[in-house]
C-alpha positions in Angstrom: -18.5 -4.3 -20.1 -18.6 -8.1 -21.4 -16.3 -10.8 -20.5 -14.0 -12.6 -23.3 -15.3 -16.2 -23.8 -13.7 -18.7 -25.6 -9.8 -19.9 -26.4 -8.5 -17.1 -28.0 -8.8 -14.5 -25.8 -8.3 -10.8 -27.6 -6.1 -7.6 -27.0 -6.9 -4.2 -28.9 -9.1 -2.7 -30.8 -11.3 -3.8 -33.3 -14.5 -2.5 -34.8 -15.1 0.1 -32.1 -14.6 -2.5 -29.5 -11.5 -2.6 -27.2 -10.4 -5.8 -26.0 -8.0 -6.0 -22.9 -7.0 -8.2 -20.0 -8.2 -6.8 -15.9 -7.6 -8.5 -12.7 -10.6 -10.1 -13.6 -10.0 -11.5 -16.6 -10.2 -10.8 -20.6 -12.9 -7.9 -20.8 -14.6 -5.9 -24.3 -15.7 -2.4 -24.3 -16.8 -0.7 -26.7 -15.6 2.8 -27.4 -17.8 5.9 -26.9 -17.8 8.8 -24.9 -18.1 12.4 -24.9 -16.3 13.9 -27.4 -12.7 15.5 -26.0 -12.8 18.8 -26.2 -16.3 19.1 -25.1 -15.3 17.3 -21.8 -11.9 20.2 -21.4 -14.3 23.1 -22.0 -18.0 22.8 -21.6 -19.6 24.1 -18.5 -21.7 21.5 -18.1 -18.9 19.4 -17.5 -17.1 21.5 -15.0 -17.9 19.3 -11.8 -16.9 16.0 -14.2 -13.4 17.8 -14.7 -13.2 18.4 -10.7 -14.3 15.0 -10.6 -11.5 13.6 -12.6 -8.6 16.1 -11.6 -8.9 14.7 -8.2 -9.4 11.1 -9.0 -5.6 12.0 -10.9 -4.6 13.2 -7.9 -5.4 10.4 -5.8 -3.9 7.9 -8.5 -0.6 9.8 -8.0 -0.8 9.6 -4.8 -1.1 6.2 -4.6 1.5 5.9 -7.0 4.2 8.1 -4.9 3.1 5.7 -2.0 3.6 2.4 -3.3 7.0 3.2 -5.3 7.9 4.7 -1.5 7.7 1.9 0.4 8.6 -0.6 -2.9 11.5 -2.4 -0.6 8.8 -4.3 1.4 5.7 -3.6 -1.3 7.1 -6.0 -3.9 6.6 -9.4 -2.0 3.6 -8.0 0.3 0.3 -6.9 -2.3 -2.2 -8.1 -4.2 -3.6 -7.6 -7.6 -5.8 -4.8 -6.7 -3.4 -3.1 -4.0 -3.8 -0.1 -6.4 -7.1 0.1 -7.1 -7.7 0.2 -3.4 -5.5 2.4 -2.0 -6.5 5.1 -4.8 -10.4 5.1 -3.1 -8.4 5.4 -0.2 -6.9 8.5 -1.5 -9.7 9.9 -3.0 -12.1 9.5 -0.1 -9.0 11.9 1.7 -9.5 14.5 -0.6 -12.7 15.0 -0.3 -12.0 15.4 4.0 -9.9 18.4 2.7 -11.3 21.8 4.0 -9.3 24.4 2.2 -9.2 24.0 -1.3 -12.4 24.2 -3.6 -13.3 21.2 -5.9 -11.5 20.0 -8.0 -8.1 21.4 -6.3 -8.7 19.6 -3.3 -5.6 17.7 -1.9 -4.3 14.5 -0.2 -2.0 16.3 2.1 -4.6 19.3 3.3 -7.0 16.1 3.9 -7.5 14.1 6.8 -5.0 11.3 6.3 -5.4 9.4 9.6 -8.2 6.6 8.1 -5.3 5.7 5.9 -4.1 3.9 9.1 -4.8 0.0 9.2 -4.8 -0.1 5.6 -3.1 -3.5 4.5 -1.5 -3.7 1.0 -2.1 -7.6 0.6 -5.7 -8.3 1.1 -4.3 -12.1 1.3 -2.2 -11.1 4.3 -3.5 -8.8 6.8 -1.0 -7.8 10.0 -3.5 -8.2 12.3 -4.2 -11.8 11.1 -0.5 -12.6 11.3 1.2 -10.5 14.1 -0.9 -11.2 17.6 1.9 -10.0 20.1 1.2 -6.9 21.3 4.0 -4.3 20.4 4.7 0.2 20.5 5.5 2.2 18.3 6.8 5.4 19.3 7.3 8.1 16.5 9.8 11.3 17.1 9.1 13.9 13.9 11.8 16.2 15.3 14.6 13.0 15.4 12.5 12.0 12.4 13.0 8.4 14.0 10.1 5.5 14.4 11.0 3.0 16.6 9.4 -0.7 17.4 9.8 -2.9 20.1 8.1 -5.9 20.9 8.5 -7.8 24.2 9.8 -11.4 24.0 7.2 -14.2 22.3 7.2 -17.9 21.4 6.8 -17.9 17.6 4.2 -20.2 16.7 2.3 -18.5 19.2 2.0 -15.2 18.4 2.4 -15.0 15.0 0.0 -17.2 13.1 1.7 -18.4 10.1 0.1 -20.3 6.6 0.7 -24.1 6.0 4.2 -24.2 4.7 6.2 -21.7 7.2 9.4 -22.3 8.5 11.1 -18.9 9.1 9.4 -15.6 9.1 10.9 -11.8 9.5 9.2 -9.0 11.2 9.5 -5.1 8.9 8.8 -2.0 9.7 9.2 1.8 7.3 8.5 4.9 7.5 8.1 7.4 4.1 8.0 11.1 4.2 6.0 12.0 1.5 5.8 15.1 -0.6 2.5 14.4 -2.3 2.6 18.2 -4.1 6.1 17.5 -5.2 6.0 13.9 -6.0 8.9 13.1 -3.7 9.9 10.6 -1.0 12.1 9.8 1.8 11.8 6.3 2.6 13.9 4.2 5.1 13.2 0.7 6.4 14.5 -2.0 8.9 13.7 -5.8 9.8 14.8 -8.6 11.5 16.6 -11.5 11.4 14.8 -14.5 9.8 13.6 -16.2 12.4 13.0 -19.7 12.7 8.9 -20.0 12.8 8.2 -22.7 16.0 8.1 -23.1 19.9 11.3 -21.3 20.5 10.9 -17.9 22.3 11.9 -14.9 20.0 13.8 -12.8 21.9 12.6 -8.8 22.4 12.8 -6.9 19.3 14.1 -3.4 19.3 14.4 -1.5 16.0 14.2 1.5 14.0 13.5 3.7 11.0 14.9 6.8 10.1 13.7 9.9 7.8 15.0 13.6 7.7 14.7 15.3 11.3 11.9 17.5 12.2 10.4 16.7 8.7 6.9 19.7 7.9 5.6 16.5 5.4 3.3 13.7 6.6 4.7 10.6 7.8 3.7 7.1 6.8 4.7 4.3 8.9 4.2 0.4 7.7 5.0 -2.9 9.8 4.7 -6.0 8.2 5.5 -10.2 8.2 7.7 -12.2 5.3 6.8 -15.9 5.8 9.5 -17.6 4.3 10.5 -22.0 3.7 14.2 -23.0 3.7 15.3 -25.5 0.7 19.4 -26.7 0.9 19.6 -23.8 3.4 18.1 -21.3 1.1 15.6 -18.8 2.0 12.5 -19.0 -0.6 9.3 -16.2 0.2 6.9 -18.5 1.3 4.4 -18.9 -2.5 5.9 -15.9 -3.6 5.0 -13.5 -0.9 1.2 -14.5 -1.6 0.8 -14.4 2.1 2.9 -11.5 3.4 2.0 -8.9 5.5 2.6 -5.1 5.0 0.2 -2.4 6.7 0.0 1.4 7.5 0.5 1.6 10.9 0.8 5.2 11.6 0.3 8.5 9.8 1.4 11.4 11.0 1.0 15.1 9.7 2.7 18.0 11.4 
């Protein structure tokens, strides 16, 4: 794969050689391969068709995830926030014991390394949020609640240049990875003015179906935000938000 040089930078196909833009920048590839149907038929390729039905899987896995928890996502990832939780995924299919290859699944895998995963590699909770806080989960309520004990703001939660308010999120998503369906319900704070003041305790909750049989992904997460004629503006765009898995729960 070679990088685009130059002013005009290419998209398409020309000559055998695809042209394209990655979160890298303009890229060429030529095109080659192993012929199609060769690929869908040949044995020789039977481990290279596990291989790739899986990595599907773990694509639309991803994909379920991040349009689940889309509310908070969209001002909390980065460019490659797909790209990463996919390995994610796929390295949890291959922890899965009772299918064979190739049919192997996300929700017979072992799902708990998904937890501490942060969706904005340019924000990561544990950077931001230093106050110590539970979380108790209760699958047969199908309720997730947070609380956090009272904290001085500039203290505890360690803001970029720029900050003058901030909100603190939290969600939870029941996911149905074999059906491609969600649950997803979320809650957050007031925004809160960012300084020495003390924030008082914070008690709050999320809510999916009651005694839910699907596995449970819970996300916290902190919106930095600057005020301008008393508006409230996402601090660069949400370039610095917060948004991590910080539970997953299978039944």
């Amino acid at each position: 794969m070679a990088k685009q040089d130059g002013i005009i930078k290419l998209k398409g196909t020309m000559d055998g050689v695809t042209f394209y833009k990655t979160a890298d920048g303009y890229v060429a590839r030529k095109k080659g391969g192993i012929d199609k149907k060769r690929l869908e038929n040949h044995p020789a390729f039977q481990r290279t068709r596990e291989n790739n039905a899986e990595f599907a899987r773990a694509g639309l896995g991803s994909k379920l995830i991040r349009k689940a928890i889309l509310p908070l996502l969209k001002n909390a990832k980065d460019p490659r926030v797909n790209s990463r939780l996919t390995k994610e995924l796929l390295a949890i299919i291959k922890t899965d014991t009772v299918n064979g290859r190739g049919l192997r699944t996300i929700a017979d895998g072992v799902m708990e390394p998904l937890e501490g995963f942060n969706f904005n590699g340019n924000g990561k909770l544990d950077s931001a949020l230093y106050s110590a806080y539970a979380l108790n989960l209760d699958r047969v309520a199908g309720s997730l609640q947070l609380q956090i004990d009272a904290f001085t703001a500039n203290e505890y939660i360690i803001a970029p240049s720029g900050t003058m308010h901030f909100e603190i999120v939290l969600g939870m998503a029941e996911l149905d990875f074999n059906g491609n369906a969600f649950v997803f319900n979320s809650n957050k704070t007031a925004i809160t003015p960012w300084g020495a003041q003390e924030v008082p305790a914070i008690d709050m909750s999320a809510n999916v179906t009651a005694d839910s049989t699907l596995p449970l992904l819970q996300v916290m997460g902190v919106n930095f935000y600057q005020e301008v004629n008393g508006q409230m503006y996402p601090l660069r765009n949400g370039s610095f938000n917060a948004l991590a898995v910080v539970g997953i729960d299978k039944p």
